[in-house]
Kinemage of the C-alpha trace (Angstrom):
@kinemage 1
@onewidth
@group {chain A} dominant
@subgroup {mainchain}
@vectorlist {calphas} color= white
{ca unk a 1} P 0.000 0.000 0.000
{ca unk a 2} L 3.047 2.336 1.090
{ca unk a 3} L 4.656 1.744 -2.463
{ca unk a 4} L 1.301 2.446 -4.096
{ca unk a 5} L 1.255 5.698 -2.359
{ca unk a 6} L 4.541 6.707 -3.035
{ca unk a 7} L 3.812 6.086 -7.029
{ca unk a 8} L 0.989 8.336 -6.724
{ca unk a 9} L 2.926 11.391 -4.937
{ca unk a 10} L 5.172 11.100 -7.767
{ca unk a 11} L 2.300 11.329 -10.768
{ca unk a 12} L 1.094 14.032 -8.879
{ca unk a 13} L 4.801 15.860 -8.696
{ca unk a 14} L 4.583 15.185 -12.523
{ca unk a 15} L 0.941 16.573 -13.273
{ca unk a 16} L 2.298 19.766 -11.019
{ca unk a 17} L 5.182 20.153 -13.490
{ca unk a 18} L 2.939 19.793 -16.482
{ca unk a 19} L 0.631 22.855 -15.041
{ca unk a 20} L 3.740 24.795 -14.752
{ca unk a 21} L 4.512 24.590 -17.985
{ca unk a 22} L 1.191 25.222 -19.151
{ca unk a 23} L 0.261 28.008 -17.561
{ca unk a 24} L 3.742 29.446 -18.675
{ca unk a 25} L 1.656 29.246 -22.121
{ca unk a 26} L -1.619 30.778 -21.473
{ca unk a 27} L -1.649 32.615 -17.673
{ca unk a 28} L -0.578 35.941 -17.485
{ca unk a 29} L -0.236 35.414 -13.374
{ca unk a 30} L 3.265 36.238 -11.674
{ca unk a 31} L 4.862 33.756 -13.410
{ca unk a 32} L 7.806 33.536 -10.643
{ca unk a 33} L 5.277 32.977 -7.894
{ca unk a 34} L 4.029 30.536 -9.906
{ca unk a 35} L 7.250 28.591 -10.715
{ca unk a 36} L 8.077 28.718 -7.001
{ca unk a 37} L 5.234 27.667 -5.477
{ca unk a 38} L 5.157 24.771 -8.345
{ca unk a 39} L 8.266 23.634 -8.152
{ca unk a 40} L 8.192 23.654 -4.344
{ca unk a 41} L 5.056 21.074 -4.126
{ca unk a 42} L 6.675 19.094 -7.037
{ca unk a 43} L 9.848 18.587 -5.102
{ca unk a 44} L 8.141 18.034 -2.031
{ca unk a 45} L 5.503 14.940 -3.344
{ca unk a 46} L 8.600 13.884 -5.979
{ca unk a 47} L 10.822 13.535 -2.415
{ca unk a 48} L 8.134 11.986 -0.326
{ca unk a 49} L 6.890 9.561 -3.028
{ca unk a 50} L 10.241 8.398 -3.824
{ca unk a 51} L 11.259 8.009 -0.166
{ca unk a 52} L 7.844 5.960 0.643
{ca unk a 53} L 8.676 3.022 -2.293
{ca unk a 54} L 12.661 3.170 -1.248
{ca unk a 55} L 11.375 2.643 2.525
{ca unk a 56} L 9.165 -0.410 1.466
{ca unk a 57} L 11.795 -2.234 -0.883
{ca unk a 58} L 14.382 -2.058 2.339
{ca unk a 59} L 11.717 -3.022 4.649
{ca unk a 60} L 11.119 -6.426 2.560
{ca unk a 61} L 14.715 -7.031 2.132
{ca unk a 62} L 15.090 -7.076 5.983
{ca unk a 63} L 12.036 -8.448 6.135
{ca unk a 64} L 13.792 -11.355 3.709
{ca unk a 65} L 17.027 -11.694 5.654
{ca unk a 66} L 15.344 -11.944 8.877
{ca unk a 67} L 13.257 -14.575 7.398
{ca unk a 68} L 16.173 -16.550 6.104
{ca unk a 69} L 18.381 -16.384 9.273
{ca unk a 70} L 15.449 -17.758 11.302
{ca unk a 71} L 15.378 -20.854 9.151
């Protein structure tokens, strides 16, 4: 479930990058407020999302080697 989360955070880190560059297109808002604030929640959900399916493939390994030393 942890890994399926983490895959999500990062689709969302992507669909936040594709409305940055979108909006560079057709918005006439602050553009730097925009980038910022974009590129701050993309980095954020990219970081999370690709800390949450690192966390659960080293969880499973120990999870493995415990296994295997108790046998």
């Amino acid at each position: 479930m942890e890994k399926e989360f983490g895959k999500w955070l990062m689709d969302i880190a992507k669909y936040v990058v594709t409305a940055i560059v979108l909006s560079s297109f057709f918005g006439e808002a602050n553009k730097a407020t925009v980038y910022i604030v974009g590129l701050l929640i993309s980095g954020v959900t990219l970081y999370l999302g690709l800390q949450m399916i690192k966390g659960k493939s080293e969880s499973e390994r120990n999870n493995e080697n415990t296994n295997n030393l108790n046998n």
